[in-house]
C-alpha positions, 0 to 999 in steps of 0.5 A, a space after each residue: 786148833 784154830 780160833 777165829 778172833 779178827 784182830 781189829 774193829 770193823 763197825 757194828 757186828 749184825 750177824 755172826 754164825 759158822 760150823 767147825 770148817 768155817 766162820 762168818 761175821 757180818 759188820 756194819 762198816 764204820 764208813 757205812 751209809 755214804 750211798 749203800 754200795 757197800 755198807 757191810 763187811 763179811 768177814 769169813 774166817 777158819 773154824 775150830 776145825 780147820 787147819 790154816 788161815 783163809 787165804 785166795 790163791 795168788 795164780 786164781 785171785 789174778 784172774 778174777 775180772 773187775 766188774 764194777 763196769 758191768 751194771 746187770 752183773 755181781 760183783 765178784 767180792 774177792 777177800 783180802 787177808 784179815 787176821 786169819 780169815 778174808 774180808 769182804 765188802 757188800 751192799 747186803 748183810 744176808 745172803 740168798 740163802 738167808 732171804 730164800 728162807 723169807 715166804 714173801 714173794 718179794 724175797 723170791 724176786 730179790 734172789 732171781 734177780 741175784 741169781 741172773 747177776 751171780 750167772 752173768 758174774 761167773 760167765 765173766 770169769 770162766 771166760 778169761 784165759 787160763 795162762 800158761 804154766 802150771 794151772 790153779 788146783 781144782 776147788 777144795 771142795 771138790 777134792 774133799 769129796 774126793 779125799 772122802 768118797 776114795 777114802 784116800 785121806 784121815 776121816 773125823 769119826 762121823 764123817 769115817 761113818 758116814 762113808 761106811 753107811 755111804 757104802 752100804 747105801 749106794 754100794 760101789 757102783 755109785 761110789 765110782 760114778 761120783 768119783 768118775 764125775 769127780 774127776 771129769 769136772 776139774 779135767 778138759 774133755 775137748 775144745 768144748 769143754 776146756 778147763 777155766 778159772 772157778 769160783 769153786 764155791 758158787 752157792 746162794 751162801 756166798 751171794 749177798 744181795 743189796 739190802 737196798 741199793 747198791 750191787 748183789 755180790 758174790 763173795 770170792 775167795 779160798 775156793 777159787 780154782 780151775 776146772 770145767 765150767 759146769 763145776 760152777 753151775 752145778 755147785 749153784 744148781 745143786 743148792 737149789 735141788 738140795 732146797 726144794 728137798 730139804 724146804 716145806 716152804 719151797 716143796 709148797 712153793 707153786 701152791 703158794 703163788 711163790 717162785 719155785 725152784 725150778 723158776 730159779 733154776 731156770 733164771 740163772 742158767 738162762 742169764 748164763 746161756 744168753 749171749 753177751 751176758 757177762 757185757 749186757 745180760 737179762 733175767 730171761 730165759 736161755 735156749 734149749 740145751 745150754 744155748 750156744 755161743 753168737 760172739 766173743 772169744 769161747 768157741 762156737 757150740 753149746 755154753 755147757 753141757 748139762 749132763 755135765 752140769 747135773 752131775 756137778 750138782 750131785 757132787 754139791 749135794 754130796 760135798 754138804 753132806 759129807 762136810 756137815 759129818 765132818 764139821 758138824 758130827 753125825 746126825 739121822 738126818 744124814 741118814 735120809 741124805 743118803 737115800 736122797 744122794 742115792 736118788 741123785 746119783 741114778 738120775 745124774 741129777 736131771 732135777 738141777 736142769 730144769 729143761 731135762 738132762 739131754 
C-alpha cells in the first residue's frame, strides 16, 4: 500500500483532497509572488489504493511540445518526479472543475476561456509526429475500462459488482459496443484518422486557470499515451455531459443567465477546429462538422470525427464510474450511472457534440 507523503517542503499547503487511485495537494510556492505566472505547486501523488509511483512516460514526455511561445494557449504543465508522485507548477490553486462549481457568471467565463486554451494546447500536441519504433501504450484509463468491462483483470469487490449489475443493465450488446469503441480509439483507422500523442487525461480536473495572472495550465503527466485524437476530445467533452446530468446548477444554467454546457462544449471544440489554433487560435466557434484543415502539416479533411468524439465521451463517463467503484467502494448512486451510461451508449453520446453526431 502506498502512502502518499512528499519528502520535502513545498510552501504553504492550500488544498489537499484525493480517492484511493490518486492524491492531490496544491502548495502555495515558497518563491510565490515575483509576477503570479506560477505561484502554485500541484503535487499528485498515488493513493492508498494504488500500486507504484506516479511517473510520465519517457517515450510520451519527449513529445509533449514547449508552449510558453504560444500566448492564447495552456501550457501544458508536465510532472517531474517528487517522492513518489509528479510535481506540477501553476498559476491557479483550483482546477476548472473547482470553479465550474462557482454560480458566478465570471467563473463560467474564466473556465471558457481555460477550455479554448486547453483545445488549442491539445491540438499543439496531437500534431507532433509520432517516431518511429515502438509507439507509447494507449492512456491507463482507457485500458482500465477495458481490463473492467472485459473482465480480463482482478476486480475490487464493488467495482466486480458493478460490472455484474453493468450486465444486467446494459446486457451484452452495450457491453460490446463500449469495447469496440474502446479499441477503436487507441487504433488508426485511415490517413485521416491516425494514431498521435495524448494527453490521456484531458478533463476540467487536470486544468487549472490563473487565479489572476498568469497561463491556464493543463497538468500533464502518467496518463500521456497515444491513440486517435478523439480520445482526447471526448475525455474533455465527456466531462461536461457528465456535469450538465450530475449538476443542479448546470441543469438551470440557461434560466440563470449563466454559460451552459453545451456553451462550453461549443468553445473547446470550436478553439480546437479553428485553423492555426495551436499558433494563434481564438475562443470562437469552429465549423460545422469537425472543420477541416487550411494549412500546417495534418492532412486535408476534417479535424476529427465526431461520432468518433461522442463515443470517446462515453467511454470518460463510464471510466469515472468504474473508477469511483474501484477507489471509492460502492455507492446507489452508481445505480442511476448505469441508467445514464445506458442512455450514452444508444446515442453514442450525441449530447458531447453539440452540432449533432453526423
Amino acid at each position: 500500500m502506498n502512502v502518499a507523503t512528499p519528502a520535502l517542503d513545498l510552501g504553504v499547503p492550500v488544498a489537499e483532497y484525493g480517492t484511493g487511485l490518486q492524491v492531490t495537494r496544491v502548495h502555495r510556492a515558497p518563491d510565490a509572488g515575483l509576477g503570479g505566472t506560477g505561484d502554485f505547486l500541484w503535487w499528485h501523488g498515488p493513493g492508498p489504493l494504488r500500486v507504484g509511483s506516479l511517473r510520465v512516460p519517457a517515450r510520451s514526455a519527449a513529445l509533449v511540445p514547449d508552449l510558453e511561445p504560444v500566448a492564447t494557449a495552456a501550457l501544458l504543465a508536465t510532472g517531474t518526479p517528487h517522492a513518489d508522485g509528479l510535481l506540477h507548477r501553476a498559476a491557479g490553486s483550483a482546477s476548472a472543475a473547482a470553479w465550474l462549481r462557482d454560480p458566478r457568471p465570471q467563473a463560467g467565463r474564466l473556465v471558457a476561456h481555460s477550455l479554448a486554451a486547453a483545445a488549442r494546447a491539445l491540438r499543439a500536441l496531437h500534431g507532433v509526429p509520432l517516431p518511429p519504433g515502438p509507439q507509447p501504450l494507449p492512456p491507463p484509463g482507457v485500458r482500465r475500462l477495458r481490463e473492467w468491462a472485459a473482465g480480463t483483470g482482478p476486480l475490487a469487490p464493488a467495482a466486480a459488482r458493478l460490472r455484474r449489475r453493468a450486465r444486467e443493465v446494459w446486457g451484452e450488446g452495450r457491453t460490446e459496443l463500449l469495447l469496440g469503441w474502446a479499441d477503436e480509439a487507441v487504433r488508426a483507422s485511415g490517413p485521416g484518422a491516425p494514431v498521435v500523442p495524448l494527453h490521456g487525461w484531458a478533463s476540467t480536473g487536470s486544468l487549472v486557470p490563473p487565479r489572476s495572472r498568469g497561463r491556464v495550465a493543463l497538468l500533464t503527466g502518467e496518463d500521456l499515451g497515444a491513440g486517435r485524437r478523439e480520445l482526447d476530445l471526448g475525455w474533455m467533452l465527456g466531462d461536461l455531459v457528465e456535469l450538465a446530468w450530475s449538476s443542479p446548477l448546470h441543469r438551470a444554467a440557461e434560466s440563470a443567465g449563466l454559460l451552459s454546457v453545451t456553451d462550453l462544449q461549443r468553445v473547446f471544440l470550436g478553439a480546437y477546429e479553428a485553423d492555426g489554433s495551436d499558433t494563434h487560435g481564438s475562443d470562437t466557434h469552429g465549423s460545422e462538422g469537425g472543420g477541416r484543415e487550411r494549412g500546417g502539416h495534418e492532412p486535408s479533411g476534417p479535424v476529427y470525427d465526431p461520432v468518433a468524439v461522442g463515443r470517446c465521451a462515453v467511454l470518460r463517463v463510464v471510466t469515472h464510474m468504474r473508477d469511483f467503484a474501484t477507489y471509492c467502494e460502492w455507492s446507489d448512486e452508481l445505480l442511476d450511472y448505469l441508467a445514464f451510461t445506458a442512455e450514452l451508449i444508444d446515442e453514442e453520446g450525441r449530447r458531447a457534440v453539440p452540432r449533432g453526431v453526423s
